[in-house]
C-alpha positions in Angstrom: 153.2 181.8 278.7 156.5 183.4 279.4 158.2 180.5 277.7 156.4 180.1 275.1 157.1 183.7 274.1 160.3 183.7 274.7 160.8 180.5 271.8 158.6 183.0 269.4 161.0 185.5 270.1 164.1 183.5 269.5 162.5 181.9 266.3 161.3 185.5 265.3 165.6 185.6 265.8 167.1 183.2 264.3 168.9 183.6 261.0 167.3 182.1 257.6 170.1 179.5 256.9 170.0 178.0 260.5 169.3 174.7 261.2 168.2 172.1 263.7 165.4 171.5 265.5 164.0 174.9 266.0 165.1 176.7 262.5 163.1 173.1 261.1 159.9 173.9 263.2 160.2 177.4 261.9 160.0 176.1 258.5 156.0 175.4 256.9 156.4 172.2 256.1 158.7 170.2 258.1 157.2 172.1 261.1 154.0 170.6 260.1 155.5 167.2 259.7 157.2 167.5 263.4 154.1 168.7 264.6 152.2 165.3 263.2 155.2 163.2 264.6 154.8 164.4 267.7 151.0 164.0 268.0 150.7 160.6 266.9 154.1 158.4 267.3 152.3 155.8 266.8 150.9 155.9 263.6 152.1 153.7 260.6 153.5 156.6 259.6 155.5 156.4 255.5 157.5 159.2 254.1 154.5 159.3 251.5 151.7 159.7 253.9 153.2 162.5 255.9 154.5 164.6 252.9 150.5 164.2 251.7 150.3 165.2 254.8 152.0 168.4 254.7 151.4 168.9 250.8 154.6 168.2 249.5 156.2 165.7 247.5 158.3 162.9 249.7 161.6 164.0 248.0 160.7 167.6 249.0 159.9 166.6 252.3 163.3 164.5 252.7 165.1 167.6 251.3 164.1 170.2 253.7 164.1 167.3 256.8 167.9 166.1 256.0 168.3 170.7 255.6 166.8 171.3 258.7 167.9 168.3 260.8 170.1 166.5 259.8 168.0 163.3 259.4 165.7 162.0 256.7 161.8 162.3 258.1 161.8 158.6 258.8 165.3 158.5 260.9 163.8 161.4 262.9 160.2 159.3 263.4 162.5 155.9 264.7 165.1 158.5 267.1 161.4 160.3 268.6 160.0 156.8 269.2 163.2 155.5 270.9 162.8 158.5 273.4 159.5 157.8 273.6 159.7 154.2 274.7 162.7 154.9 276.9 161.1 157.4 279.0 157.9 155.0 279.3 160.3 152.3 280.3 162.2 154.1 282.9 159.2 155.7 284.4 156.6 153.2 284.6 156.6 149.0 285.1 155.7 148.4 281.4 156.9 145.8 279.6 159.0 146.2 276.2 156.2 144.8 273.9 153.2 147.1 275.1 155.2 150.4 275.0 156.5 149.5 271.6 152.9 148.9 270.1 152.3 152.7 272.4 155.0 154.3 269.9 154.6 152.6 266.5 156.7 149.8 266.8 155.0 146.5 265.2 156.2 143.9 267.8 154.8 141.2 265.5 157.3 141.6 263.3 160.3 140.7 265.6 162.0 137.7 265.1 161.7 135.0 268.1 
C-alpha cells in the first residue's frame, strides 16, 4: 500500500506538460486505453475498438498516445506484447507459437 501511494503522490506531482508512461496513465483517456492493454494483451485489439473503448475518436486517441508516449496506441500494443512473450519465454518451457496466441499474436498468419 506504501507503493502504491507513493505513485499517487508523484502523479499528484508531476507537471501538466510531462510525458511518458506515468504523465500518459495520468491522463483520462490514454490511461484508460493502457489500462485495457494491460488487461487483455491478447485481444484483437484495432485503434478503432479501443478509442470506442475509451470514448474517443481514433485520431484523438493517437494524438494524446504519440503526446504522452511517444508511440501511436498500436506501436505501444506490439512493444507490451513483445515483453510479454519474452518474459513467458525466458521463464517457462513454452514454445514460440502458444505464447504468441497467449499475447495476441495470430500465428496463422506467419509465412512458412
Amino acid at each position: 500500500m506504501m507503493f502504491v501511494d507513493a505513485a499517487r503522490r508523484y502523479l499528484d506531482d508531476l507537471p501538466a506538460d510531462a510525458t511518458g508512461w506515468l504523465a500518459g496513465l495520468r491522463d483520462r483517456f490514454v490511461g484508460k486505453a493502457l489500462a485495457r492493454i494491460h488487461e487483455r494483451p491478447g485481444h484483437p485489439w484495432t485503434v478503432d475498438t479501443l478509442a470506442s473503448e475509451v470514448g474517443l475518436s481514433r485520431s484523438a486517441l493517437h494524438e494524446r498516445f504519440a503526446t504522452y508516449l511517444g508511440l501511436a496506441p498500436m506501436q505501444y500494443l506490439a512493444h507490451w506484447r513483445i515483453q510479454l512473450a519474452s518474459r513467458q519465454l525466458r521463464q517457462t518451457h513454452q514454445k514460440v507459437a502458444p505464447v504468441a496466441l497467449q499475447v495476441g499474436y495470430d500465428v496463422s498468419r506467419v509465412h512458412k
